[in-house]
C-alpha positions as CSV (number, residue, x, y, z in Angstrom):
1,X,91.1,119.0,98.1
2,X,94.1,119.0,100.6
3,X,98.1,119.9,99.9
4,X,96.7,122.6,97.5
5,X,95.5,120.6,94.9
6,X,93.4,122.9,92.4
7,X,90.9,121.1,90.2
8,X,90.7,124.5,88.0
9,X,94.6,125.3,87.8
10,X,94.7,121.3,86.4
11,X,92.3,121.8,83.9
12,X,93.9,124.9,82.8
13,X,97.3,123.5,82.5
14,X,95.8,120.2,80.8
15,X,94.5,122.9,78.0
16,X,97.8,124.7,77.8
17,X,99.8,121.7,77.8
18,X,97.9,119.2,75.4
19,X,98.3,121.5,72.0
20,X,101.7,121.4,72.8
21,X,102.2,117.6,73.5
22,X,99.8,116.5,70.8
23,X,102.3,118.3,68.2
24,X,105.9,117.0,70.1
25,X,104.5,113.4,71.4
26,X,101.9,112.3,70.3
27,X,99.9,109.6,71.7
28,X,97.1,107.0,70.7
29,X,94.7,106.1,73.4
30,X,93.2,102.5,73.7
31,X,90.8,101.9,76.1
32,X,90.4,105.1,77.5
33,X,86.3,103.6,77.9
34,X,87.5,101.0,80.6
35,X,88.3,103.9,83.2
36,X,85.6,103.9,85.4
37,X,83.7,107.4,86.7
38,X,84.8,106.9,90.3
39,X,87.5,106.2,91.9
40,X,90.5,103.7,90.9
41,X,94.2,103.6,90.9
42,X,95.8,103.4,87.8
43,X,98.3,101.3,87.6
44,X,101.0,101.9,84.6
45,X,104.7,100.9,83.8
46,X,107.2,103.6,84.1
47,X,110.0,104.1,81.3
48,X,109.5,107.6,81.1
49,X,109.8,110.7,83.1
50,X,107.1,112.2,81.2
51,X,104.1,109.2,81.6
52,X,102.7,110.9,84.1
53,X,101.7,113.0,82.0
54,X,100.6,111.8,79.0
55,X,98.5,109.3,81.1
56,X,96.7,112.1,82.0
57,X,96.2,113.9,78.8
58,X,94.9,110.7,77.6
59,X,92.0,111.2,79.2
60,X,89.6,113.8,79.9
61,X,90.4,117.2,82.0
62,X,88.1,116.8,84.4
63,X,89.1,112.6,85.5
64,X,90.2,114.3,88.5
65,X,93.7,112.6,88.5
66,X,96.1,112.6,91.6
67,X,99.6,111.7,91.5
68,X,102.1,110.0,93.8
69,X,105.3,111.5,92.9
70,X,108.8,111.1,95.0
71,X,109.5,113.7,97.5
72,X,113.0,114.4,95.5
73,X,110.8,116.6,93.1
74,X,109.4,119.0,96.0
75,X,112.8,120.6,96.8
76,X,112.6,123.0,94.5
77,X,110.0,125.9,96.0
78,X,108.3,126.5,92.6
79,X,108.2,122.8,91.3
80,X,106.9,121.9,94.7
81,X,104.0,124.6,94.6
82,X,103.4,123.6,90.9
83,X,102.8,119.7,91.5
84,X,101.3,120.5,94.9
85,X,98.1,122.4,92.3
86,X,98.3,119.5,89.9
87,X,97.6,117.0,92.2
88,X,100.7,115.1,93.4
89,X,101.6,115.1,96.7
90,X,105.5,113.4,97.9
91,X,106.1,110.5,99.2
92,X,109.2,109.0,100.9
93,X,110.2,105.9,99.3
94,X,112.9,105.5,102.1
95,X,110.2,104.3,104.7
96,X,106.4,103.7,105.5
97,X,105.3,106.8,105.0
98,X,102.1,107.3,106.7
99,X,101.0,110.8,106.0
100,X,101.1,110.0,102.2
101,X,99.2,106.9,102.2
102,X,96.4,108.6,104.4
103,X,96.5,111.1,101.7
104,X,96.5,108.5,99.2
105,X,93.0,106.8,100.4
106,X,91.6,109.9,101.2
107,X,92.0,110.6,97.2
108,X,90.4,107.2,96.4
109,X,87.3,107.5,99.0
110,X,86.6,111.0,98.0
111,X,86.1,109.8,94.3
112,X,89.1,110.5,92.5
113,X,91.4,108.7,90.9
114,X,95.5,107.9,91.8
115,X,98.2,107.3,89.6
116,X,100.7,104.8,90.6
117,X,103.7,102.8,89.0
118,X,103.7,99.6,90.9
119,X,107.3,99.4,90.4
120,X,108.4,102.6,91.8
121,X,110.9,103.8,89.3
122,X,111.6,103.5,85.6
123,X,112.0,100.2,84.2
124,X,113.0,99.4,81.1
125,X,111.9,96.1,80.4
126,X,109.2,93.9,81.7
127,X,110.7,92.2,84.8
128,X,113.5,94.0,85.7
129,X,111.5,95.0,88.9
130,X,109.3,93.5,91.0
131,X,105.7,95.4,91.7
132,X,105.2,96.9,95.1
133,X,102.0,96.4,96.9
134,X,100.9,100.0,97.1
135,X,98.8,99.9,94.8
136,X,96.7,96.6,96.0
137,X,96.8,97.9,99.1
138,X,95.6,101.3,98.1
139,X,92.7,99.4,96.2
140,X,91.5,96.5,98.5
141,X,91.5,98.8,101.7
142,X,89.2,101.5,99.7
143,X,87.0,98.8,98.0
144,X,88.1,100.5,94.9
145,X,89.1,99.2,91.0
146,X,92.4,99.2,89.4
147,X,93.1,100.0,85.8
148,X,96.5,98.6,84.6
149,X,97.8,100.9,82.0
150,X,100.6,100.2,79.3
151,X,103.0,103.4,78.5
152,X,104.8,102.6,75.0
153,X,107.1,104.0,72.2
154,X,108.4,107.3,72.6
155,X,111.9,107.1,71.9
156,X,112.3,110.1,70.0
157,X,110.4,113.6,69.7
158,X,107.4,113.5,67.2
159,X,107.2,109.8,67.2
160,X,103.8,108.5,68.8
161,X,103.4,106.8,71.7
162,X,100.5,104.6,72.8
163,X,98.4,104.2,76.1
164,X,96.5,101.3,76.5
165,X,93.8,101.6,79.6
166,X,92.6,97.8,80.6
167,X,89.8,96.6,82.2
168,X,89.2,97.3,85.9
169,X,89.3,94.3,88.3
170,X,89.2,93.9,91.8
171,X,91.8,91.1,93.4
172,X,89.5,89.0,96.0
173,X,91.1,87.5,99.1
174,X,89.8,84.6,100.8
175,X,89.7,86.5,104.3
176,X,88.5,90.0,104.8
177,X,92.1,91.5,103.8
178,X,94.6,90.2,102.2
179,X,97.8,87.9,103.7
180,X,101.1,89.1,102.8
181,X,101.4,86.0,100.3
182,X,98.2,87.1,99.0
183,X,99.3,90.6,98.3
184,X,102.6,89.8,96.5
185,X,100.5,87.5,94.2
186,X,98.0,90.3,93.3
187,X,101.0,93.1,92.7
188,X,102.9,89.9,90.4
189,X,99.2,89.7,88.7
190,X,98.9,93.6,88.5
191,X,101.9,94.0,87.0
192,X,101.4,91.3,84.4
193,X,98.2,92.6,83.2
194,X,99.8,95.8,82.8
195,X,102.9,94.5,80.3
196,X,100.3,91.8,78.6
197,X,98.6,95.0,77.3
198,X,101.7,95.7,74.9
199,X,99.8,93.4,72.8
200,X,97.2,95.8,71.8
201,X,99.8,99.0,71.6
């Protein structure tokens, strides 16, 4: 697709990489059968620069993840050129960045599916930041699902992690889009399903 993004340079680095990261972190997948074929944005907490990931070793090679990653991490020439063939593509967190949120829901229309973290940075614990409303945005203007995902463990190397994958759902507004109120609710309700599924970790 666009930016670069190589579907068989991803699948070879997810064969390269996941040997190595099922022997230093290991994970245990939950749920992985609630991610739907099409298009969705997963939706996960962040306390860990490397979730990205092992979200997406949890799940097949070919899910044909995309990745919304802050446009820090494309100054460096080679990093940039290596995300830019995985899949992410920058976006300023500074301002409304328009170019990245076209690229965004042309991930989600073409099938594909986009990683988010509703709350934009790492976060420690549940409720030390409030959810954006990318991610509802991203999902009621597409007519597409979100899967809230749970990131946990990982303190040390070795030590296993866990991924929980929930069920899709589809926030409904009462007018064709959503009001703002609307919106904050759904990102407060995202983000709840996302740290209710510690319970199954």
């Amino acid at each position: 697709m666009s930016m670069g993004y190589s579907k068989g340079f991803y699948k070879l680095a997810y064969c390269v990489v996941k040997p190595i990261f099922a022997l230093l972190c290991p994970i245990r997948v939950i749920g992985r059968e609630h991610v739907p074929a099409g298009g969705a944005v997963l939706c996960a907490n962040h306390n860990n620069a490397i979730d990205p990931i092992l979200i997406a070793l949890a799940l097949p090679k070919d899910s044909g993840i995309r990745f919304m990653a802050k446009m820090e991490l494309f100054c460096n020439a080679f990093l940039k050129w290596l995300f830019l063939k995985l899949g992410a593509f920058p976006v300023n967190r500074e301002n409304n960045d328009v170019a990245a949120m076209k690229t965004a829901m042309r991930c989600l229309q073409g099938g594909e599916k986009l990683l988010l973290f509703p709350e934009g940075t790492r976060v420690k614990n549940e409720g030390d930041v409030a959810a954006k409303g990318g991610a509802v945005m991203f999902a009621t203007r597409t007519g597409v699902p979100m899967v809230p995902i749970y990131c946990g463990g990982r303190e040390k190397l070795f030590r296993r992690s866990t991924i929980v994958f929930g069920e899709p759902y589809s926030p409904q507004s009462a007018g064709r889009r959503p009001t703002a109120e609307e919106n904050r609710q759904f990102a407060d309700e995202l983000l709840h399903r996302i740290y209710h599924l510690k319970e199954q970790a």
